[in-house]
C-alpha positions in Angstrom: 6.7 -5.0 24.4 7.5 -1.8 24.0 10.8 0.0 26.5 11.5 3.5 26.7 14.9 4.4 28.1 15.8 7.0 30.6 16.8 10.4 29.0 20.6 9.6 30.2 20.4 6.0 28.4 23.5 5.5 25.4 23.0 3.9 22.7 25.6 1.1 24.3 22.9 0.6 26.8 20.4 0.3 24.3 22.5 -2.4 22.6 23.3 -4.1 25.7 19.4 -4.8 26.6 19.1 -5.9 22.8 21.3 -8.7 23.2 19.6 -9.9 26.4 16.0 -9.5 23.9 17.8 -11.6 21.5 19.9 -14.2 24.0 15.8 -14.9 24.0 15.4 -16.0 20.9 12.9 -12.5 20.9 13.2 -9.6 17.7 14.6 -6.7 19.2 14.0 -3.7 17.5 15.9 -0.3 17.7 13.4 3.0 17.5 16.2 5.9 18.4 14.2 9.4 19.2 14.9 12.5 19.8 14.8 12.6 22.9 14.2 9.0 23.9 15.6 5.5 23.0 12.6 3.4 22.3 13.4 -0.2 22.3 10.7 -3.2 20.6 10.7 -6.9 21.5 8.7 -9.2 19.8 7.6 -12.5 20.4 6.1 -14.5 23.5 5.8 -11.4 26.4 6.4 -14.2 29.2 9.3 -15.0 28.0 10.5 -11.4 27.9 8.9 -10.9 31.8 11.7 -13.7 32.5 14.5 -11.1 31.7 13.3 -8.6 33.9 14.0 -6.1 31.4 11.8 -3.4 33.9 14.7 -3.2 36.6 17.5 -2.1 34.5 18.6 0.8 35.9 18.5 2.8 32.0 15.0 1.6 31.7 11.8 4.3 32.4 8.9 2.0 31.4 8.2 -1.0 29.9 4.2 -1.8 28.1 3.2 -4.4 26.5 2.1 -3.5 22.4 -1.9 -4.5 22.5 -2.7 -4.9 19.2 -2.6 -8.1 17.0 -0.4 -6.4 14.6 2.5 -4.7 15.9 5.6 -3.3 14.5 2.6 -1.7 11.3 0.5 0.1 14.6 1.0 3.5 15.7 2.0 2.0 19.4 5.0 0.6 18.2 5.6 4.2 15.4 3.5 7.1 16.1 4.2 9.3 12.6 3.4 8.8 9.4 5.5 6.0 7.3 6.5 8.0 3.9 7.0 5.4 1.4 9.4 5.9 -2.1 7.3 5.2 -5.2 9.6 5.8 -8.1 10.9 9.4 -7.6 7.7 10.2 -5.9 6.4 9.9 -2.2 3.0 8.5 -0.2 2.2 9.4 3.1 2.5 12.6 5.6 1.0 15.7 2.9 1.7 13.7 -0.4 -1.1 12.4 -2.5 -0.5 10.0 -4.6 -3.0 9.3 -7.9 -1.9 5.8 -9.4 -4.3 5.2 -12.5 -4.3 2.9 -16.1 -6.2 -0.2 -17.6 -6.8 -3.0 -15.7 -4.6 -5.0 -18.2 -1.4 -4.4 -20.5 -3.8 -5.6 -24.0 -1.0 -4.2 -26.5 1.9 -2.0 -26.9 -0.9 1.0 -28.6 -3.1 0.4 -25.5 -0.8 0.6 -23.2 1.3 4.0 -24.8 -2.4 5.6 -25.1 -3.3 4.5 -21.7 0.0 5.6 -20.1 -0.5 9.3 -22.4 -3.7 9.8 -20.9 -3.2 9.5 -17.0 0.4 11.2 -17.2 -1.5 14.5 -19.2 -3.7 15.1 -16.9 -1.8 14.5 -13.8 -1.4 10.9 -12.4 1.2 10.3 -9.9 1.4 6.6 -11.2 0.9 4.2 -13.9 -0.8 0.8 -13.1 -1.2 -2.2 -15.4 -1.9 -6.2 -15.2 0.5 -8.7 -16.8 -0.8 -11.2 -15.0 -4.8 -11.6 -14.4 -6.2 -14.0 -11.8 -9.7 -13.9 -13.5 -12.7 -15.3 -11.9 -13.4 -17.8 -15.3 -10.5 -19.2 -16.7 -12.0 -18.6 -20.2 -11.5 -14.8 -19.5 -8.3 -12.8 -20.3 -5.4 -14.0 -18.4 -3.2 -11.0 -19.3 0.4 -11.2 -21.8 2.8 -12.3 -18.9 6.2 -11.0 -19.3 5.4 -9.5 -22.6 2.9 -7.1 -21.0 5.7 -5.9 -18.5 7.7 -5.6 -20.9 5.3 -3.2 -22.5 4.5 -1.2 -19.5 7.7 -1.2 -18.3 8.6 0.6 -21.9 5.3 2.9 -21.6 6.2 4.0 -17.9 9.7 5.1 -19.1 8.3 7.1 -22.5 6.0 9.1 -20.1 8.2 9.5 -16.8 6.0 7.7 -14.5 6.5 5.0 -12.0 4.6 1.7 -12.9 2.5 -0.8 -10.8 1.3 -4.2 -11.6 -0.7 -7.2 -9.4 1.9 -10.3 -8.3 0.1 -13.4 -8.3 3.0 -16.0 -7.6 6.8 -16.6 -5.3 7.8 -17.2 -8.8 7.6 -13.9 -10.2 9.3 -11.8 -7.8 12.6 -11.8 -9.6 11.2 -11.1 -12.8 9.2 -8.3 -12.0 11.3 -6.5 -10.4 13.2 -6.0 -13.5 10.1 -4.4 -14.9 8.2 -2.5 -12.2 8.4 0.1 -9.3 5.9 -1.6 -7.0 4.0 -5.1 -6.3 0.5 -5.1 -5.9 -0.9 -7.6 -4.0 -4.7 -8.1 -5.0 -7.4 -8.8 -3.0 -7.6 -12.6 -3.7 -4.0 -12.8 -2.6 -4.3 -10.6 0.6 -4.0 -13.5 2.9 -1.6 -15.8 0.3 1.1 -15.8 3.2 4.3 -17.4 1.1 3.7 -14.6 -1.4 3.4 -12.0 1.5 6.5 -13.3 3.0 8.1 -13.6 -0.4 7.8 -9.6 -1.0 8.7 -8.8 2.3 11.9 -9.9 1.7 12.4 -7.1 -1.0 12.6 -3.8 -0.7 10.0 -3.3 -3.4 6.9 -1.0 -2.4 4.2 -2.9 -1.9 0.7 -2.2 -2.3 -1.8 -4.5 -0.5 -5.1 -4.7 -1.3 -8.0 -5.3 1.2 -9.7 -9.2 0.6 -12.8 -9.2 -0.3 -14.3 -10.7 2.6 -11.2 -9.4 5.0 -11.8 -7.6 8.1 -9.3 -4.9 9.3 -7.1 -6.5 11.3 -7.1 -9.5 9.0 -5.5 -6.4 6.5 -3.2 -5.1 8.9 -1.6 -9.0 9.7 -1.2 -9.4 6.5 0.6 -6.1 5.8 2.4 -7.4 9.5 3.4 -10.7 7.7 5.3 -7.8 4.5 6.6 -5.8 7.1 8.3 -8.8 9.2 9.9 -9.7 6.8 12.2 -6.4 6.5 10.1 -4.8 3.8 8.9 -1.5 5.4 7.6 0.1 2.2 3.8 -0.8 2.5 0.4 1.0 1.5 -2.6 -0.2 2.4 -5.5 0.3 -0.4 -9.2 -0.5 0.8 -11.2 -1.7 -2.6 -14.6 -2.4 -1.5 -15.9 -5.8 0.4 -18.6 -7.8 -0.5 -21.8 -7.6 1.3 -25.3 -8.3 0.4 -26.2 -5.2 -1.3 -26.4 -5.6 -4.7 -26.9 -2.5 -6.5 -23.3 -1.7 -6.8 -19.7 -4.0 -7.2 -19.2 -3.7 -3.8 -19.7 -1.7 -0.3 -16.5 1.0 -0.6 -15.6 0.8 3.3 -14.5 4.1 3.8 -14.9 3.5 7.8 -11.7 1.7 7.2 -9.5 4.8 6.0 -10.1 6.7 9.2 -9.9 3.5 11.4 -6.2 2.5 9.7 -4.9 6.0 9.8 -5.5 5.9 13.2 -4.6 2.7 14.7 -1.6 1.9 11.7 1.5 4.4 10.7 0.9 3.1 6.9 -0.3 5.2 3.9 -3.7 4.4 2.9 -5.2 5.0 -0.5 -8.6 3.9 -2.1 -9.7 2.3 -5.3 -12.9 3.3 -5.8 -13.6 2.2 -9.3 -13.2 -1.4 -7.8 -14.9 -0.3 -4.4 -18.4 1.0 -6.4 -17.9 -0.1 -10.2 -20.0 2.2 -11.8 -18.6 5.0 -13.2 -20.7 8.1 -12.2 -20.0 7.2 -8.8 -16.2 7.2 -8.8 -15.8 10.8 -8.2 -18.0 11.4 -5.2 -16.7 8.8 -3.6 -12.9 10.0 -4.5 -14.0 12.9 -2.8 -15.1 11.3 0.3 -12.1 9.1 0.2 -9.6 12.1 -0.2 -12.2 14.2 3.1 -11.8 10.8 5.8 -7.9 10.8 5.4 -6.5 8.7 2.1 -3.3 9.1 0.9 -4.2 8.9 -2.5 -6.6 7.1 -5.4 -6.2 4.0 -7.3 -8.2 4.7 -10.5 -9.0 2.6 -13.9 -8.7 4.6 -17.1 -8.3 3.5 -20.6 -7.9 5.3 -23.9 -11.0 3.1 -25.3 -12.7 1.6 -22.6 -15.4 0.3 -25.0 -12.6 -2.0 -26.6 -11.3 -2.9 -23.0 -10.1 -6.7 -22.5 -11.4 -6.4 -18.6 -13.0 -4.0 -16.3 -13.8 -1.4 -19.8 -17.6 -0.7 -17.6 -15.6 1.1 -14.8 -12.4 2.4 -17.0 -12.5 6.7 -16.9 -11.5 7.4 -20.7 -9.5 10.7 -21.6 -12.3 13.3 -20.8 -14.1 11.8 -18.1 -10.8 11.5 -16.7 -9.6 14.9 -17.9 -12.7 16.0 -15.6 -11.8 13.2 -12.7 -8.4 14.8 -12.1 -10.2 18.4 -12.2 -12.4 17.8 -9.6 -11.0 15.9 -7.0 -7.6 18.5 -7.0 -9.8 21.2 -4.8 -10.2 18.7 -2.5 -6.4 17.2 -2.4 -6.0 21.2 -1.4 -8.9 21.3 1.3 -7.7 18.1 2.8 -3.9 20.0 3.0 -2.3 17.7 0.9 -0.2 17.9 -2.1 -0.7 16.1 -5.6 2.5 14.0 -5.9 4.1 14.2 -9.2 7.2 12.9 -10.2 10.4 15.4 -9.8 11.5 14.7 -13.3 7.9 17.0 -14.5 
């Protein structure tokens, strides 16, 4: 439930109703405003109703929070969530552009790689140590050595780094390497990983399942965000449905339908979303016009001697071009290419 205090209200009343929330066994949460203090309680509503929190006499109104997943919708916070990515920012009017390889392959690749999307513009580098591959004869990535090597490449180049978390085990060794966890889409509903991250402060970003509806994303990000970890973007890749002439149906309904019903940043990876090339940068344009926050794209400096995913990596002048294009429309949308203060 959600309780907004009378404009007269002290933060010792605030703290006073908080106890009785938690005397509940209830989460109390604390949402001071400028000129209200909001109050949050979360758990079973009837046993809150027991309390009576309604006839305190610093209490204006108490409603209950309807959606599924609370403290990430726009009931419980109505602006924007600005998350810290490196020395850069997501969310309100900054755009974030997070591009690399799918996978660290070597320490040349990687350095190339890195070169490329940090010339022309990036916001981000993003890299796989660790490759949860549909055959288990396919590249499986080089494990700590690879974020090792893209920890190394992030540094020569001055951009924050981002690479997929597979496993509970790896939390404390990647966050000696890496800025933020991604959280791919086969792990979107992996629930002791979720609750694993949560419990860091580490930025998260949290891709959409394959198969996942919406509010199946925004529990999962709820299950990150329960945990004390606040620093969550939301990145809609593409779901699978029966058409077939493309990787899969980019769902760009989603990006209008989160902004509006979640406080989260949003971004898009559409080179996962369509999967063939000419079609990444119309659809990074349509991404940027319904509201995203920024672009998740896969470039390479030699995509034809790419490990994985080489059919839908940009290489240096298509991504030269990429960045080119899609920076009138960052403008039109009133947003600002994010870039990293030390540029």
């Amino acid at each position: 439930m959600i309780i907004v205090l009378k404009a007269e209200a002290t933060e010792t009343d605030a703290k006073d109703i908080l106890a009785k929330i938690e005397s509940v066994k209830l989460k109390p949460l604390f949402m001071p405003g400028t000129e209200r203090i909001v109050l949050g309680a979360l758990g079973d509503e009837r046993v809150l109703q027991s309390l009576n929190i309604g006839a305190h006499p610093m209490v204006e109104n108490v409603k209950p929070i309807l959606s599924s997943y609370k403290q990430v919708s726009r009931e419980i916070q109505s602006h924007d969530t600005l998350v810290q990515f490196g020395k850069t920012t997501i969310g309100g009017g900054s755009f974030l552009v997070i591009a690399g390889p799918c996978a660290v392959e070597s320490e040349e690749q990687i350095l190339q790689s890195t070169r490329l999307v940090k010339q022309h513009g990036a916001s981000a580098v993003k890299a796989g140590a660790f490759k949860p591959r549909t055959s288990p004869y396919s590249f499986q990535g080089l494990e700590e050595k690879g974020l090792k090597l893209l920890k190394s490449a992030a540094e020569q180049y001055q951009l924050p780094c981002v690479s997929e978390i597979i496993d509970t085990n790896h939390v404390e060794l990647m966050s000696q390497y890496v800025d933020a966890f991604q959280i791919g889409s086969r792990n979107m509903q992996n629930f002791n990983l979720l609750k694993a991250v949560g419990q860091t402060q580490v930025p998260i970003l949290l891709k959409r399942g394959m198969s996942a509806t919406i509010e199946e994303l925004l529990l999962a990000a709820e299950y990150i965000y329960s945990e004390g970890n606040t620093n969550i973007i939301i990145c809609e890749r593409g779901i699978r449905t029966f058409e077939k002439a493309y990787n899969n149906t980019l769902d760009l309904n989603a990006v209008a339908f989160i902004k509006n019903r979640s406080h989260l940043p949003v971004i898009v990876d559409p080179s996962h979303g369509v999967g063939i090339k000419p079609l990444i940068t119309p659809m990074s344009k349509a991404a940027i016009a319904c509201g995203a926050d920024g672009l998740m794209i896969e470039a390479h400096h030699n995509p034809q001697s790419a490990l994985t995913d080489g059919q839908r990596a940009l290489d240096e002048t298509e991504f030269e071009q990429f960045m080119d294009e899609i920076k009138p429309f960052i403008h039109a949308a009133g947003k600002t290419l994010s870039e990293q203060a030390s540029t």
